[in-house]
N, C-alpha and C positions, 0 to 999 in steps of 0.2 A: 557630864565632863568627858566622857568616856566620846559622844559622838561630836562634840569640839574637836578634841584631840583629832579622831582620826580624822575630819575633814582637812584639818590643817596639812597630814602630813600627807594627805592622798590626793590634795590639791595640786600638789609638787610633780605629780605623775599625771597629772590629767590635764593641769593649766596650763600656762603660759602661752597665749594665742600668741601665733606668728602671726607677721605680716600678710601671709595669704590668709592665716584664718578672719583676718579683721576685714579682709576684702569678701570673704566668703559671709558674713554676718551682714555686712555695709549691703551686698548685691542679691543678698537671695527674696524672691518673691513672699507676698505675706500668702498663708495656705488660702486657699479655697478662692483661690481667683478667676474661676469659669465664670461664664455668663452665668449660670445657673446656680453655681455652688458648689457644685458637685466636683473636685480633682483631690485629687490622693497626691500628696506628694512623698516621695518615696526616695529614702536615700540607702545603698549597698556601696559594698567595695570589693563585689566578687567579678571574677575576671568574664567578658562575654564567652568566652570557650569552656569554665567551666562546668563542671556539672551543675552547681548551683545558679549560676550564673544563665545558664541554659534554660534550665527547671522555671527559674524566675521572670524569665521572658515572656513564656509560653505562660504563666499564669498571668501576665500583665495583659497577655491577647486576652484571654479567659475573662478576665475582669473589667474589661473595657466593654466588653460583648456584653456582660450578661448583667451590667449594672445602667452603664449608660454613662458611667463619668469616665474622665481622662485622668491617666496617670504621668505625673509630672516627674521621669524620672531624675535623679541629678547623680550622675557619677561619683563616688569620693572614694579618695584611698583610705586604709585605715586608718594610714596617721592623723592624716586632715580629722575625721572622724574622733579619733583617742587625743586628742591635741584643744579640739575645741568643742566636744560637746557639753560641758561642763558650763561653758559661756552659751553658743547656740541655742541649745534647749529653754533656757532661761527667759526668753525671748519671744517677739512675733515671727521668726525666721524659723522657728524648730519647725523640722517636717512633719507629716501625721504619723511614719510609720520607718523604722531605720535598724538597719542590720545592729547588734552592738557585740562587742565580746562577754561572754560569761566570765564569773568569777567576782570574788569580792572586792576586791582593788576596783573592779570597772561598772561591770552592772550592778553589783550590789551597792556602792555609791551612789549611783546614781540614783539606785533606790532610797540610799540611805537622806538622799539631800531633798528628795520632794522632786525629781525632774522628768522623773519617766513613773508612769502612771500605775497605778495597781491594775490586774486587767482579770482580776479571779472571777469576776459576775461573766465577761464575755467566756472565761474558758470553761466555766462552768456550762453556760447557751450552747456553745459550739462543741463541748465535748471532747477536748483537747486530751485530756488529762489521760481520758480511756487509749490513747494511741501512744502516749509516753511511757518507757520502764521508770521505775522509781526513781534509779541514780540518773536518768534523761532528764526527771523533773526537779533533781537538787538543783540545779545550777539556774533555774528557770525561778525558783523561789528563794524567797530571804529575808532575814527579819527585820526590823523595823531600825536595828543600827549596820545594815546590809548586808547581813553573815549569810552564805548560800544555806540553803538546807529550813529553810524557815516556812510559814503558814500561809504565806501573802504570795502571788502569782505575778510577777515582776515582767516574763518574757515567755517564749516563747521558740523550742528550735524545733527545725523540720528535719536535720541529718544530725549524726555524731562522727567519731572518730573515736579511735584505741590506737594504739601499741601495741604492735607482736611481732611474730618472727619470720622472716625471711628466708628463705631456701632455695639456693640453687640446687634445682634438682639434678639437673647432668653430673653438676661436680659430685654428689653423692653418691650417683651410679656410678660414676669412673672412680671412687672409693669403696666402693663393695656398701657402701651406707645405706640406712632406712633413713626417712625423716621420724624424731625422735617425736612420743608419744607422753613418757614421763622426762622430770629431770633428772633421774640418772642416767636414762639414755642420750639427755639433752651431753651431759657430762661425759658418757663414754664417746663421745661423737666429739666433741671437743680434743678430748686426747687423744682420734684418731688421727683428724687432721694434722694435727701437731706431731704426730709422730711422721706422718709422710712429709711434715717441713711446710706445712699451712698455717698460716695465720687467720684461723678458723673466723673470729668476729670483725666485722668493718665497725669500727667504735670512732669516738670522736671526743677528744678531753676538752677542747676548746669552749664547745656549745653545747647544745642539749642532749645529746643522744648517751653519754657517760652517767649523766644525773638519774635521767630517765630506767637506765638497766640498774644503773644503785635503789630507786623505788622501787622497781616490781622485783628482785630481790628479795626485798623487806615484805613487800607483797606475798610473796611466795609464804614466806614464816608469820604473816599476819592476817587481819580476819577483818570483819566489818565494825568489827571495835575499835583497831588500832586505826582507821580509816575514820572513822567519827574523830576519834582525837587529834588524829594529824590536821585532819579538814575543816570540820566544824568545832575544834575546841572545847570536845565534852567532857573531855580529862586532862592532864598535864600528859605530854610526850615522856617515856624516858628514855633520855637519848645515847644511854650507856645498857639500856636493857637487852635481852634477848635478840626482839624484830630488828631494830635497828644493827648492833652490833654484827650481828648474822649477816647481814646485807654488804656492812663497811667490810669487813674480815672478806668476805667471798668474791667480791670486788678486787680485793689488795692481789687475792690470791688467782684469782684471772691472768693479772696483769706478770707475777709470777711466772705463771705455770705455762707462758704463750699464748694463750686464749686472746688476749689482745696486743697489738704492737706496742713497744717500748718506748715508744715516741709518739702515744696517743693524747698525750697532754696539750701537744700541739696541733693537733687535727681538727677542723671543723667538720661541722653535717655535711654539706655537700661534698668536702673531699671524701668520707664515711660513703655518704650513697654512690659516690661515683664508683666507688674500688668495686660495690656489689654489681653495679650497673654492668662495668667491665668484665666482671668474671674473676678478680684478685681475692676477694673475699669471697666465700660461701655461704655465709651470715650474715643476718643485718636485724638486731632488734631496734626496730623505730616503727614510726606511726603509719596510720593508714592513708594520710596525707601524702606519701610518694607511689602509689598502687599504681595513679593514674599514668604518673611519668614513666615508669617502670616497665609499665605494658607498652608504653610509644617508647621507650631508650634500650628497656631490659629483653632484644630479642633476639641475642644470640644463641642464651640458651632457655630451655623450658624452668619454671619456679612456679613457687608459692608461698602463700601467707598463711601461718594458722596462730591462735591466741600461746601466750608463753607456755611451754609444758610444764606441767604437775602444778599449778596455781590457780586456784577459782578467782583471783581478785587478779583485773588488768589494768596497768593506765589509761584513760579513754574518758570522756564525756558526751554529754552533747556538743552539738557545732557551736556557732555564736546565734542570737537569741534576736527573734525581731520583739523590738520594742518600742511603744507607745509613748511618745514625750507628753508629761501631764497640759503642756500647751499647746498640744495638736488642735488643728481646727476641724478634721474629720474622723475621728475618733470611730466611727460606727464605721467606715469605710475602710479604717485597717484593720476592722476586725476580721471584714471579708476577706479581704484580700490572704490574711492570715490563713483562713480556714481553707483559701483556695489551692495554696500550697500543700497543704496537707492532703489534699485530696493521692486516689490514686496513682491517675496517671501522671502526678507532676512530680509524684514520688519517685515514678519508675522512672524520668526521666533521668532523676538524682543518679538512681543505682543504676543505669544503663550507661553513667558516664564518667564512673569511677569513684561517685560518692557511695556516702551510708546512711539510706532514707530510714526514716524512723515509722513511718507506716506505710507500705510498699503493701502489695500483693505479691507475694516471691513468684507468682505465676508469668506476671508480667515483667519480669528481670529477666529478658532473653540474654545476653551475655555471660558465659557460664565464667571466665574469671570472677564479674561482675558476683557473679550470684555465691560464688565461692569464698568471697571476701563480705558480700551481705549475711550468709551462712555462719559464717563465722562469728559475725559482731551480734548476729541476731541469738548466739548461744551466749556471749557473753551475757547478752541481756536479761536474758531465762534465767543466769543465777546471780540476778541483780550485781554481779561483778566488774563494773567500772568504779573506776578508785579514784579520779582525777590524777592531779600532774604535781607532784614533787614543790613544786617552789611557786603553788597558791596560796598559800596559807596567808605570807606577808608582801607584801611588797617591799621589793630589790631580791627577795630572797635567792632566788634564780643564780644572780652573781656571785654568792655566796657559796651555793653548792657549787657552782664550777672550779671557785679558787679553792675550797677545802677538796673536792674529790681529786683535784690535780697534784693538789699537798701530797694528798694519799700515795699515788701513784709513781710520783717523784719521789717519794720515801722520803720526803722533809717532816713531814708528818707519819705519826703511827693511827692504828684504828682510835684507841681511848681519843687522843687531840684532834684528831677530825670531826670524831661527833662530839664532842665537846663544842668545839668550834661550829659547829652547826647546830647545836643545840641553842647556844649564847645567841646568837641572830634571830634564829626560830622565837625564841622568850621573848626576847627584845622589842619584835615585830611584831609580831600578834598581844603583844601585854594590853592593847586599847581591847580586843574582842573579848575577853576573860575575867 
């Protein structure tokens, strides 16, 4: 009953083919249409100037070379992709091999319906598993009603990404400042700003970046327990206890204290990254998804990135996960292709161009930003300290944190009625995995 239910309601988030997805099902080739047999068809939705995007090029030379088949690649955005693969996959149109997002709402679904193929025999051959950290290989695995964190090998990433912190470093020497080591330093730096009349955090109440500093917060006063239960379901949350409360409370009182603007309930991410871009804020907790822009936008004055102080546990996962539709037609060809990514130098390509390769040689990461942000994430990984993201757990849940943290903030709500109110969603939504 239990995996009824949740196809019905996760159908709602993955179904409805548009018009173009019904053209894109109608027009696409069936696999393996070479004279020979031999073609990989291959779908992403990374940009060609990214790093991954880049990284996956140069492998697609590699594997043309050293196989002898053709790669059929077909561009998709992610929506086209989140929108119809649900139908696609089902099908003689599924590709062999295709980008997808982690998490349970998507890959694990997918898992969980029979669509995308178990692939633990290849990662076991190819030895995948030895080049992942643990929290790398939650998201890549899931159980059989598609909870990440499970025994069956679903996917497959070759970068990750975290959450941390931001620093304008000029603005801090033109404040007598250190970059902060612990959180009380994090804290005495905060009120320094504020006292010279700074609006020390670029924050954003609108979209993600509010939700995000309210988890590692929680983070901060939590451990690999409260992380099992928030994530994988192994206990009941409580949403009025300690970790939580500590996070809501110190949030409120941010917002208080000038730590963040008074009018952050209205701010989106991009206005957030822009103010740090400009030089208006000296802080910026967010993901390692803006490094790259940062370094092409953020050059007027010198910065850096380091994991949140005083916290072993960060937000952060793997990237999204190549994976195998159970109706691929060359199955053994994307396993290649897979292992090909992982190799070194398509690694180094990753981390030369502002991603975060998961098996790199740090020798070959000439870029020292480059290698100061893979430095970083690679210590996250040493204490298996990635936590995922706040509003995985259910689907919609995401909307929920923004309208209850902005309650908060707005003072329409107190700490107890926010998680309260976040607590009731959390139950509600996750009640089919439990």
């Amino acid at each position: 009953m239990a995996r009824t239910n949740r196809r019905t309601k996760l159908l709602a988030g993955l179904a409805g083919l548009t018009a173009a997805g019904v053209a894109l099902v109608g027009c696409a080739p069936s696999g393996g249409d070479e004279e020979d047999g031999q073609s990989l068809r291959l779908w992403h939705y990374e940009g060609a100037d990214s790093a991954m995007g880049k990284a996956w090029a140069e492998a697609i030379t590699i594997f043309e070379e050293e196989t002898g088949a053709t790669v059929e690649f077909e561009e998709k955005s992610f929506e086209q992709i989140q929108k119809t693969a649900s139908q696609v996959l089902d099908t003689d149109a599924a590709p062999d091999l295709m980008e997808f997002n982690k998490g349970n709402a998507t890959a694990g679904f997918l898992a969980s319906t029979g669509l995308i193929a178990d692939i633990s025999d290849a990662v076991d051959e190819y030895g995948w598993a030895d080049k992942l950290a643990p929290s790398l290989q939650t998201t890549a695995k899931y159980s059989d009603d598609g909870v990440m964190g499970g025994d069956t090998w679903y996917g497959v990433p070759n970068y990750g990404e975290f959450v941390g912190v931001y620093y304008n470093k000029d603005a801090f020497a033109d404040a007598g400042l250190e970059i902060p080591t612990t959180y009380d330093e994090f804290v005495d730096v905060l009120d320094a700003f504020v006292a010279k009349g700074i609006t020390p955090l670029a924050e954003a109440g609108a979209e993600y970046p509010l939700g995000q500093l309210w988890y590692q917060l929680a983070l901060r006063e939590g451990d690999r327990g409260f992380v099992d239960d928030y994530q994988l379901y192994k206990n009941p949350v409580d949403w009025q206890g300690p970790v939580i409360t500590s996070a809501t409370e110190t949030l409120a009182e941010y917002v208080d204290k000038g730590y963040i603007a008074d009018d952050v309930s209205s701010i989106k991410a991009e206005d957030a990254g822009v103010s740090f871009i400009n030089g208006t804020a000296p802080i910026f907790v967010s993901g390692s998804w803006w490094f790259g822009r940062f370094v092409a936008e953020a050059t007027g004055f010198d910065w850096t990135m380091t994991a949140f102080p005083g916290a072993d546990l960060s937000l952060g996962s793997s990237g999204n996960l190549w994976v195998v539709p159970e109706n691929a037609a060359n199955k053994e060809l994307a396993y290649e292709f897979i292992d090909i990514t992982m190799r070194p130098e398509i690694q180094a390509i990753i981390g030369n161009n502002g991603g975060l390769p998961v098996a790199a040689d740090p020798a070959d990461i000439t870029d020292e930003k480059s290698s100061e942000l893979i430095g970083t994430f690679n210590g996250i990984l040493e204490k298996d300290g990635l936590a995922f993201y706040p509003d995985w757990p259910a689907p919609g849940f995401y909307d929920v944190i923004v309208q209850q943290l902005q309650g908060l903030i707005t003072g329409v709500e107190d700490v107890q009625a926010t998680n309260e109110g976040l607590g009731e969603a959390y139950d509600e939504g996750t009640a089919d995995f439990r």
